[in-house]
N, C-alpha and C positions, 0 to 999 in steps of 0.2 A: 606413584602417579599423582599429578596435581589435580585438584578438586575445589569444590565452591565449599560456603559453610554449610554443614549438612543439620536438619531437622535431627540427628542424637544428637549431633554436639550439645545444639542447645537445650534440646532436652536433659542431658545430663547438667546443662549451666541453670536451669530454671528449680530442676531437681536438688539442685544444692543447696539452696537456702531456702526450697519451696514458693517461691518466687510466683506472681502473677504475671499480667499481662499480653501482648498478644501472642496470639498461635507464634509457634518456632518460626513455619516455613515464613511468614512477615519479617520476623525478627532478619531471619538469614537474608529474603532478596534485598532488603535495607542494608545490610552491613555487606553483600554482593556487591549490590548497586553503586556499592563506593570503594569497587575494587579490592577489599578482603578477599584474598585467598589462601586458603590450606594445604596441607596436606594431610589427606582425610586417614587420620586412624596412625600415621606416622609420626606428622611434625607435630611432635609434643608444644612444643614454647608457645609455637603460633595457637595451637587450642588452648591451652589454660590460658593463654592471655585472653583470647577471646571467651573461655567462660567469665574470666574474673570481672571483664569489660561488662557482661549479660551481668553476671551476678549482682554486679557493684551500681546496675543504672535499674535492675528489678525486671530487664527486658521490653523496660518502654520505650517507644520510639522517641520520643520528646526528649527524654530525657539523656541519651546519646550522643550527642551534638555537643551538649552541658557537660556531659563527663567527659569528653574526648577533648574536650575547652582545657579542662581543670586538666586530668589528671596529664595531657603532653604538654599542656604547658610547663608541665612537671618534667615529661622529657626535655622541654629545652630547659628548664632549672637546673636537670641532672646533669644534663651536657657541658653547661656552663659549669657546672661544679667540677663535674669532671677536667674542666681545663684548668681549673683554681685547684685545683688538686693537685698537678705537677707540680707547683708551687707553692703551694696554702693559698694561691688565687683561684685555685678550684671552688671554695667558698664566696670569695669576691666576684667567680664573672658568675655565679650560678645565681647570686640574689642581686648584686650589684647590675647585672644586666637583666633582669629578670623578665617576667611577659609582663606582671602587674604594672600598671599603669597612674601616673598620678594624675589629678583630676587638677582644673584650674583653680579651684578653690582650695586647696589643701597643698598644693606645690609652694614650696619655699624656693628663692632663688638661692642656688650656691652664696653668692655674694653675702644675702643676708645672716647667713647661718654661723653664730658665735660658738665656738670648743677649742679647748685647749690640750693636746697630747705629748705627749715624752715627744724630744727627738732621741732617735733611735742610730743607732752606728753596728756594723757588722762585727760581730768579735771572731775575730782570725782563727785565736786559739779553739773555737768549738765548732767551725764550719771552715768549710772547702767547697767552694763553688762546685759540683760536676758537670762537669758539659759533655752534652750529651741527645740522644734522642729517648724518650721515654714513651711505655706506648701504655695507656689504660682503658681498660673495658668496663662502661657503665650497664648494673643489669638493675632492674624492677621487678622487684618479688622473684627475683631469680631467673626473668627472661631476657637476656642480652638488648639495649636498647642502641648501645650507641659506641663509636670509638672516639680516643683521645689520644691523639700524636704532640709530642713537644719534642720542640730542639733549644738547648740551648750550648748559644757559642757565646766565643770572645773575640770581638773585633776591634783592635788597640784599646783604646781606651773604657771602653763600653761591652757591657754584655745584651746581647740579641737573643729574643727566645721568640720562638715562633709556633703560635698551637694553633692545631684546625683538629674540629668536632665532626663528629660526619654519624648521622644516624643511621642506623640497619635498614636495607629495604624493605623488613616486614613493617617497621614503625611509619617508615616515609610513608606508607599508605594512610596513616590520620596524620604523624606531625611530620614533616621534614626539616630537617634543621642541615645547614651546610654553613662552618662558624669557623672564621680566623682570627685570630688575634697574634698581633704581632708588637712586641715592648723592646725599647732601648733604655738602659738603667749604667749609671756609673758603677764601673768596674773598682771601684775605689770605696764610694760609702751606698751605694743602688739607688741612690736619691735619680729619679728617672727625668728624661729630656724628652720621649716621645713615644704614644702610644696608639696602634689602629687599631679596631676592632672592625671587620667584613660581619656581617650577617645577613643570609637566609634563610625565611622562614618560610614556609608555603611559598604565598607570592609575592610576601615582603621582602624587600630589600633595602641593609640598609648600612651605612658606612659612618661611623665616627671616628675621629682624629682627633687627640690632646697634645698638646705639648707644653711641656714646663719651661718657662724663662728664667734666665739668670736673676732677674729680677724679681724672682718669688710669684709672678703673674702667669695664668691660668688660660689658655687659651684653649677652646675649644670650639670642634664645628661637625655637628651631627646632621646627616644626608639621608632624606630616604626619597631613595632613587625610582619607587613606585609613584612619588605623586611631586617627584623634580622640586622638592622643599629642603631649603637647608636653613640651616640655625644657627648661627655664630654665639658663643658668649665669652668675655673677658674675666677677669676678677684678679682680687688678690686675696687670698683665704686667711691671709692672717695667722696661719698655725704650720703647722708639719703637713701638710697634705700631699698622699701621694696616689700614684696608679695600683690597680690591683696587682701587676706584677712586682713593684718596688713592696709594698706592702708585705707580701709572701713574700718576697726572698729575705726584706729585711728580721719576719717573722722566723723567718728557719736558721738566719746566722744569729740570733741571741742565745743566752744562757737560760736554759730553762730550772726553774726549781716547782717542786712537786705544789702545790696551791697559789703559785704564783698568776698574776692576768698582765697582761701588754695590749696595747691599742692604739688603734689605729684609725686617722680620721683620712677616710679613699673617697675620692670623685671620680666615675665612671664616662665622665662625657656630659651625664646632665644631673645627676645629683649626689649628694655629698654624703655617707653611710661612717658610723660609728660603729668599730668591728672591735670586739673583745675575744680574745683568748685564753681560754683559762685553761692550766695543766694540770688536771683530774687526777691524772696519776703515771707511775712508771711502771710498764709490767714488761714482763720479758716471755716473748711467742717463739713460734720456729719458725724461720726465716733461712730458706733454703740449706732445712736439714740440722741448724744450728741455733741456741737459745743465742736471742738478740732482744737489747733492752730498745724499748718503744716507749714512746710519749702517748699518753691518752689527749689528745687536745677537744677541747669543747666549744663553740666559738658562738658567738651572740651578736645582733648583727640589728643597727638600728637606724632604720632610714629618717637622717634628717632631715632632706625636704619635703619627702614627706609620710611624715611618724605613724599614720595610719597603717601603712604597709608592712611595718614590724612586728606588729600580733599578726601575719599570716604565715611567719619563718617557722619554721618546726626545728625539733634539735638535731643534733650533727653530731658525730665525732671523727676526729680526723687522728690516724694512727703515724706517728713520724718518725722514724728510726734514730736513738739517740747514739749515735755516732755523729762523724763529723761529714758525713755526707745528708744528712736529716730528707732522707728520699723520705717523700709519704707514700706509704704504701697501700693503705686503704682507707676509704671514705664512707661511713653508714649515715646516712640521712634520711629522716622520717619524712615523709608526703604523705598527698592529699588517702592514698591510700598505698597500705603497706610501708616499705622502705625501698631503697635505691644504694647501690652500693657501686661505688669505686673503686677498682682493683691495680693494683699495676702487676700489666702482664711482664714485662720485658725493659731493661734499660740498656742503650747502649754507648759504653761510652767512646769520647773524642780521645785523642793523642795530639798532645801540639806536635809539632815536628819544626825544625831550624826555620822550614821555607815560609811558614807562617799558614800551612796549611790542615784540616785535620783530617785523620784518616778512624775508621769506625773500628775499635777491636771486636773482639767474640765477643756475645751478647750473653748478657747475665741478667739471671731473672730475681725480682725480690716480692717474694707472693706470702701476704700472710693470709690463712685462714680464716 
C-alpha cells in the first residue's frame, strides 16, 4: 500500500549520523508537500534515497532545496553521461551539456579559444561499427535514477544515432529530465555534419542544433523555448573540432595501448571542452559467463570557455570491451555525493538485408559487474 514519508523513516535517517534539526513529522510534510511518495516499510530504494537525501542536508529545511539543486543536477549529469556512455559520448553529453553554468564574465567565445589536437581517423582493423539499439540504466548509490535508449543505424552514406534519456518517476518528483539527442557522422572517417540535442528539464525547455560545413565553419543555434530566445553563433575553430558523438565513436574505433591518452577538442552548441582519455589499464571481467578483455578508460575533461567549471568534474572510468565491437559496458562516476553508475543492460543488434532495411535480431546482453 502507498504511503507518505512516515515520522521512523526519518527517524531512522536523522538516527544515522545523529543528525539535528527539525522534528521528523516537519521534515516529512515538507518533503510530502512536494509530492514525495513511498512505499512505507516496502519500497526500499525510494526510503534509503530519502534517508540518504535527510542524512546528506542534516534534516534542515533550508538546506533541501540546496541539495536537491546539487545532487540532481547530478541526475541530469548522470543522464547525459549515460547517453556519452553508448558511445564514450556518455562522458561528453554528461559534462559537455551540464547544469553548471557560465557567468558573463568568465565565458570565453568558441571563436576565441586557441588548441591544437591530433586528427583522428577510424582504424577498420580494431573496430566494426555495430548498429544497433542499446539500452543502459543509470543508478545513484545503487537506486535506479534513469534510463538510456540508443540507436544506431546506417543511412548511405552517413551513420544516425539517436539517444533519449528519460528519468524514473520516483526521481521526476525533484529532477525531471526527458533528453534527446540525435547525430549524423560520416560513415567513412565520423567527422560529423549535424547534431540536435531536445532537452527537458522541469520547466525548461530547450533545443540546440550544430552543423558542420564543408568549409570547416561551425554553425550553431541554441533555443530555449521557455523564454522564446535564440542565439545563433558562427565560427571557424581552426583545429579538429568535433560533436560529442563524432568524438566517441571516433574514441572507440582507435588503437588503444595500455598508458596511452587521445584527445579531443568537442563543442556542444556553446562551448568548446578539452577531453583527455587515458588507458589505465587492460583487465579481463566476466562478461556474459566468459573472461573478456576490457579497457579501463579514465577521461579528464576541461572546459575552455570557461576553465572555472573544470575543478567541479570528479573522476570517471569508463570500461570498453577490447574487441572490435568496443561496446562500453559500464560507467563509474564520482558525484557531489556517493557514485553514479552506468550499466548496459541489453544490446540489440540491426541486420542489413538487400532492401536496405533493418530488422532487430535476439537480444544479447553485455553486463559487467
Amino acid at each position: 500500500m502507498f504511503g507518505i514519508i512516515t515520522p521512523d523513516l526519518l527517524r531512522r535517517a536523522r538516527k544515522n549520523k545523529g543528525i539535528s534539526g527539525p522534528a521528523p513529522a516537519a521534515v516529512g510534510n515538507w518533503l510530502n508537500s512536494r509530492g514525495m511518495v513511498t512505499i512505507a516499510n516496502e519500497d526500499l530504494p525510494i526510503a534509503e534515497m530519502t534517508i540518504q537525501i535527510i542524512t546528506a542536508t542534516g534534516g534542515h529545511l533550508r538546506d533541501i532545496d540546496t541539495y536537491m539543486e546539487d545532487s540532481f543536477s547530478v541526475k541530469r549529469r548522470t543522464s547525459l553521461f549515460a547517453a556519452f556512455a553508448v558511445y564514450l559520448a556518455s562522458l561528453l553529453l554528461s559534462v559537455v551539456t551540464s547544469a553548471h553554468r557560465a557567468s558573463a564574465d568568465t565565458y570565453i567565445s568558441p571563436e576565441l579559444i586557441q588548441i591544437s589536437t591530433p586528427v583522428y581517423r577510424p582504424d577498420s582493423s580494431e573496430f566494426e561499427m555495430p548498429l544497433g539499439e542499446y539500452v543502459y540504466t543509470v543508478s545513484w548509490q545503487g537506486i535506479p535514477a534513469a534510463t538510456v535508449t540508443a540507436r544506431v543505424e546506417q543511412r548511405g552514406t552517413q551513420y544516425y544515432i539517436d539517444t533519449v534519456v528519460k528519468t524514473y518517476s520516483a526521481i521526476d518528483i525533484f529532477y525531471k529530465l526527458r533528453y534527446r539527442a540525435q547525430g549524423w557522422i560520416s560513415a567513412v572517417d565520423f567527422y560529423p555534419s549535424q547534431c540536435v540535442i531536445e532537452q527537458q528539464e522541469n520547466s525548461r525547455n530547450r533545443r540546440t542544433e550544430m552543423n558542420f560545413l564543408p568549409s570547416g565553419e561551425i554553425v550553431a543555434v541554441r533555443e530555449d523555448l521557455a523564454k522564446d530566445e535564440v542565439k545563433r553563433l558562427t565560427f571557424d575553430p581552426n583545429n579538429f573540432t568535433l560533436d560529442p558523438f563524432s568524438a566517441a565513436f571516433l574514441a572507440r574505433g582507435q588503437r588503444w595501448e595500455k598508458g596511452e591518452t587521445k584527445e579531443f577538442d568537442t563543442f556542444n552548441g556553446k562551448s568548446r571542452y578539452h577531453i583527455k582519455l587515458y588507458a589505465e589499464d587492460l583487465v579481463y571481467v566476466d562478461v556474459e559467463g566468459e573472461k573478456r578483455g576490457v579497457w579501463v578508460i579514465v577521461p579528464t575533461v576541461k572546459n575552455l570557455s570557461n576553465p572555472e567549471q573544470s575543478s567541479k568534474l570528479r573522476k570517471a572510468k569508463i570500461y570498453v570491451l577490447a574487441d572490435k565491437s568496443r561496446d562500453i559496458v559500464k560507467i563509474v562516476s564520482s558525484v557531489f555525493i556517493g557514485s553514479v553508475t552506468t550499466q548496459l543492460d541489453s544490446f540489440t543488434p540491426f541486420q542489413r538485408v538487400p532492401a536496405g532495411t533493418q530488422i532487430a535480431k535476439s537480444k544479447t546482453s553485455h553486463i559487467v559487474k
